[in-house]
C-alpha positions in Angstrom: 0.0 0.0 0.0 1.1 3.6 -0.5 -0.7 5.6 1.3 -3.4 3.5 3.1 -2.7 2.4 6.7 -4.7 -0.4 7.6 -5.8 -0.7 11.6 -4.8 -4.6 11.4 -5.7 -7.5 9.6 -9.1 -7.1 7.4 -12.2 -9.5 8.9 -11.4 -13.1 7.1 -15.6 -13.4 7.3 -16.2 -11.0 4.2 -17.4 -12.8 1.6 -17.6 -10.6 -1.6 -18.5 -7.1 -0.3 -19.8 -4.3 -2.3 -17.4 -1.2 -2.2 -18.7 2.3 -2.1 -17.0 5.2 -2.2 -18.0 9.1 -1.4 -15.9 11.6 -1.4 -17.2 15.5 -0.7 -16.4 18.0 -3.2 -18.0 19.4 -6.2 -19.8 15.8 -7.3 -21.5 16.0 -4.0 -23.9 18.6 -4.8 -26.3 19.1 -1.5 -24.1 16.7 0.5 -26.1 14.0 -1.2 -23.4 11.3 -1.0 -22.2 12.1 1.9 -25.4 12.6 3.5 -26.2 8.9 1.9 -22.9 7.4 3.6 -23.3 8.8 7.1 -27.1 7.2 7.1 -25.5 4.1 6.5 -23.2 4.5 9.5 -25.7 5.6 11.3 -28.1 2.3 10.4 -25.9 -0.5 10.2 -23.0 -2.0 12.1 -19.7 -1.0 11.1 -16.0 -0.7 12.4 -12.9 1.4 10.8 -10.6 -0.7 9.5 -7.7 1.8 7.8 -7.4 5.2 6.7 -5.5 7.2 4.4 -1.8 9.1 5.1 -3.8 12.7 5.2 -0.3 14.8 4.5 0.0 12.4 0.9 -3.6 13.6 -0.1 -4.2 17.4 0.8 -3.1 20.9 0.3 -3.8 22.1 3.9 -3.8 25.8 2.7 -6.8 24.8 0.5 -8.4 22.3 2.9 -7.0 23.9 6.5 -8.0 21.7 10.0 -10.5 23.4 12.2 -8.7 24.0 15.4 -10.8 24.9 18.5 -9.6 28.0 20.6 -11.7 28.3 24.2 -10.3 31.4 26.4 -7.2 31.4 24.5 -6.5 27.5 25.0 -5.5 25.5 21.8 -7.3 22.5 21.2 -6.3 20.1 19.0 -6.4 20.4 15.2 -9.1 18.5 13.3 -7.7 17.0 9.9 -9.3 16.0 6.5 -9.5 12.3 6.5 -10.4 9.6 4.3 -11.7 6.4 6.2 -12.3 2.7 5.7 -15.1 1.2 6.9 -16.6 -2.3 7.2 -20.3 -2.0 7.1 -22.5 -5.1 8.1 -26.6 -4.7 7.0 -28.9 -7.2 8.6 -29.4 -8.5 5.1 -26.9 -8.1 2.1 -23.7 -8.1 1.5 -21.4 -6.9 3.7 -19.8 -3.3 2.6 -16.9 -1.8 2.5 -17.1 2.0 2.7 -14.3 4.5 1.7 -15.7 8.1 2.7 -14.4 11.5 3.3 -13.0 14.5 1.7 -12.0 14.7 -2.2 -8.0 14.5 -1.9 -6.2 17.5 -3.4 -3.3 15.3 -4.4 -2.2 11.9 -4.8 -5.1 10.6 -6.8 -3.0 8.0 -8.6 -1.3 6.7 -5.9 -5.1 6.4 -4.1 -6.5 4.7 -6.9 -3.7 2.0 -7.0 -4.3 1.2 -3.3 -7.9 1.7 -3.7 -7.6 -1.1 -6.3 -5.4 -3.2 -3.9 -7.9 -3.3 -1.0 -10.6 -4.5 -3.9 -8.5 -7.5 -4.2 -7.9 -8.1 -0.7 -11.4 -8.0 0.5 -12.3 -10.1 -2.4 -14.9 -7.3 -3.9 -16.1 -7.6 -7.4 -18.6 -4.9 -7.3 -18.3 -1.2 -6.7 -21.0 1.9 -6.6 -19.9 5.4 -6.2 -23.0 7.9 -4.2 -22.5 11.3 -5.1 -24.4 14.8 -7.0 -24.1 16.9 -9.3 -26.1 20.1 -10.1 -28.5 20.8 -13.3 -31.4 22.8 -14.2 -34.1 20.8 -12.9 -36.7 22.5 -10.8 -36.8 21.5 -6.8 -40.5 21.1 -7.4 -40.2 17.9 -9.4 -38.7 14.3 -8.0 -35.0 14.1 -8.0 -33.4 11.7 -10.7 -30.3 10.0 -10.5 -28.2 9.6 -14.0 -25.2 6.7 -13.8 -21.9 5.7 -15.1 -21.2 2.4 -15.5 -19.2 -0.3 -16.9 -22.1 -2.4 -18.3 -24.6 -1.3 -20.3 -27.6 -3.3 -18.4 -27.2 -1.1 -15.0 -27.2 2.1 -17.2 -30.6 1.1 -18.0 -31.7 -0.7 -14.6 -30.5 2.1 -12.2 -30.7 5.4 -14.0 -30.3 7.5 -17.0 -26.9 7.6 -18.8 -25.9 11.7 -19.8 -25.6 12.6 -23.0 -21.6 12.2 -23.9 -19.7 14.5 -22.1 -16.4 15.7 -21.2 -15.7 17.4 -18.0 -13.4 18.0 -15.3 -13.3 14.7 -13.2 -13.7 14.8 -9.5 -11.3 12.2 -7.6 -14.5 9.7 -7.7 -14.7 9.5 -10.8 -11.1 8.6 -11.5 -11.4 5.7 -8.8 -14.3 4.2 -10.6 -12.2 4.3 -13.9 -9.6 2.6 -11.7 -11.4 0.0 -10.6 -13.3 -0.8 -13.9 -10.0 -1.1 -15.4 -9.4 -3.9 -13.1 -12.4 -5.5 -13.9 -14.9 -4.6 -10.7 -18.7 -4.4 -12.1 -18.8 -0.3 -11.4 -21.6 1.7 -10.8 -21.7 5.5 -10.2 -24.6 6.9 -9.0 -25.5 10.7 -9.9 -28.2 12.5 -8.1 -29.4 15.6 -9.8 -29.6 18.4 -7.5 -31.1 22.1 -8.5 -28.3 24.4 -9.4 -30.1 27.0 -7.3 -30.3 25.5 -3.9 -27.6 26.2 -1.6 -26.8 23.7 1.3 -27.9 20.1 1.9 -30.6 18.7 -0.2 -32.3 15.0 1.5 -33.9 14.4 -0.9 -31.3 13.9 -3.4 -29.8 11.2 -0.1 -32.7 9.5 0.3 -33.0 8.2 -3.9 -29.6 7.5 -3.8 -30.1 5.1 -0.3 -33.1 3.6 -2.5 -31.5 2.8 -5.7 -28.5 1.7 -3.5 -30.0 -0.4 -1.7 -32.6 -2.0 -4.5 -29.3 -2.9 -6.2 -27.5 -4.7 -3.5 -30.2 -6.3 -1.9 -30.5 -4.6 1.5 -32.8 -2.8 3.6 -32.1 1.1 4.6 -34.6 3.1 6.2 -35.2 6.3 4.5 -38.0 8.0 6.6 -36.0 10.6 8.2 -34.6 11.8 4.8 -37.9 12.0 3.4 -39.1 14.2 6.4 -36.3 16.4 5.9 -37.2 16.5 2.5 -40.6 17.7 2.8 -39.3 20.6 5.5 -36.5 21.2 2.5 -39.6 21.8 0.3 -41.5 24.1 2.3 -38.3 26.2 2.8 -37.3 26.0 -0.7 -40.8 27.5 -2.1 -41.7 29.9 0.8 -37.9 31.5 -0.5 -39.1 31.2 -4.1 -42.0 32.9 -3.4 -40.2 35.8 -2.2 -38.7 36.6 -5.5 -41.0 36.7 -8.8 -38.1 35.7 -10.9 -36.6 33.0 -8.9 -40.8 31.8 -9.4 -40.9 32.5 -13.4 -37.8 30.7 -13.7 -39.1 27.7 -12.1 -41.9 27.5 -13.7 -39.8 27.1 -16.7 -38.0 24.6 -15.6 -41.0 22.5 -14.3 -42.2 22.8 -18.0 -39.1 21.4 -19.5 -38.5 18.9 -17.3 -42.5 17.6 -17.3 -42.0 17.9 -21.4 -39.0 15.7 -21.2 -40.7 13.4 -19.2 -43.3 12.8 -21.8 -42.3 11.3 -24.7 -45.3 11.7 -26.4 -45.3 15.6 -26.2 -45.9 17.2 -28.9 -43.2 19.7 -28.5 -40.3 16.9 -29.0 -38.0 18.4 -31.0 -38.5 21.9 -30.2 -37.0 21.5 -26.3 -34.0 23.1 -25.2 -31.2 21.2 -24.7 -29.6 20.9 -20.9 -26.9 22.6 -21.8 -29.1 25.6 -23.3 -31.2 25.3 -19.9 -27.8 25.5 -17.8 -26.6 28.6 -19.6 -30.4 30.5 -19.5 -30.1 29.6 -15.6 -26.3 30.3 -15.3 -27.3 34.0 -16.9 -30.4 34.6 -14.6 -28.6 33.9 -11.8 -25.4 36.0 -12.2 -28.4 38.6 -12.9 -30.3 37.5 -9.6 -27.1 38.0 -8.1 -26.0 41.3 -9.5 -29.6 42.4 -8.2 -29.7 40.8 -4.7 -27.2 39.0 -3.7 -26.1 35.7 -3.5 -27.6 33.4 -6.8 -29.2 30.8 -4.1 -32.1 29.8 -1.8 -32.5 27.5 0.7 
């Protein structure tokens, strides 16, 4: 290993876990992995079995500890970290959980032991829990578009994107990684409204659905959806406070309900995403010129 320190020897009991990964950082839109990955901890069994050399994987200028100061004292600095879990449902497969902040550097050197640990703990399956943002209205149910290294869970689990090329978050490049050599991958993308600013549930509790639909588990998702309704009431008593943030919605919700609909007549005549994402990109820098801040929530 190069970087990853393991607490001792791995359980001999696990029997072909699935590994999931979820890092923060800009594919985490609304802290919708991460919020997916600490409900997991929160539900299940689970012990930390390594964790990765934190001076090998971050620019502390960029990503500084918090350090507590109380009447002057020092407390004591608290580092970005990337852990290793072993997660045991009541039903399933066991899991093996790599969470915490995206890395800064290192990312080859991460991937290599990430692709290690796959081979010691015998896993043959990956999934990746993560976000990204796109004009879709907050009014509307959250999808969840996939990468993956087999055409069948494209189909199964969500909507591929149209071909792209982007700047790739750390997550990305580990599910590349371990494709390459040969896990079954699947990256799971929830779509979160480019307008709403801190955590969105709702976007947690559809990934923890799919997740669990694909591994065979159980993971209860009440809470999320509670916080997802209070979310909701937040998000449109702010919209109602502006009549543009409301006109623009209301575009949205058309665009998304006509690209729900095959059958619409208007078909052909739809804006793309990308036209969509540059109309809402422009509206808010306007919004923000205006009032402040282009988010609500």
């Amino acid at each position: 290993m190069h970087i990853l320190r393991l607490d001792g020897p791995l359980d001999d009991r696990l029997h072909d876990p699935v590994l999931v990964v979820s890092f923060d950082g800009w594919t985490d839109a609304g802290r919708a992995g991460s919020m997916a990955a600490e409900a997991m901890l929160d539900q299940w069994q689970h012990r930390l079995v390594g964790t990765f050399d934190p001076d090998r994987l971050f620019d502390y200028r960029d990503r500084r500890p918090l350090l507590p100061i109380d009447g002057g004292l020092l407390g004591d600095p608290e580092w970005p970290a990337i852990e290793v879990l072993q997660l045991t449902p009541p039903q399933g497969q066991e899991v093996v959980l790599i969470h915490g902040a995206e890395p800064d550097l290192s990312w080859r050197a991460l991937c290599a032991d990430i692709v290690e640990l796959a081979g010691m703990v015998g896993a043959k399956r990956y999934v990746g829990l993560g976000a990204v943002p796109g004009p879709i209205p907050h009014t509307r149910p959250t999808r969840v578009i996939t990468t993956a290294s087999r055409d069948d869970l494209l189909d199964r689990i969500g909507l591929p994107d149209e071909r792209l090329v982007v700047p790739a978050s750390c997550q990305v490049v580990v599910e590349a990684a371990l494709r390459d050599a040969g896990l079954t991958t699947l990256g799971m993308w929830a779509r979160v409204p480019h307008y709403v600013a801190g955590e969105y549930p709702d976007a947690a509790r559809v990934l923890l659905d799919r997740f669990a639909d694909y591994v065979g588990t159980h993971l209860d998702t009440s809470d999320l959806a509670a916080e997802a309704a209070e979310n909701r009431q937040r998000l449109d008593h702010a919209a109602e406070g502006s009549p543009e943030i409301e006109s623009h919605i209301a575009d949205l919700e058309s665009v998304f309900d006509a690209q729900s609909d095959v059958q619409n007549s208007m078909g052909g005549n739809l804006p793309t995403g990308d036209e969509i994402a540059a109309e809402l990109q422009r509206f808010l820098r306007g919004f923000e010129d205006d009032q402040g801040p282009g988010s609500i929530g």
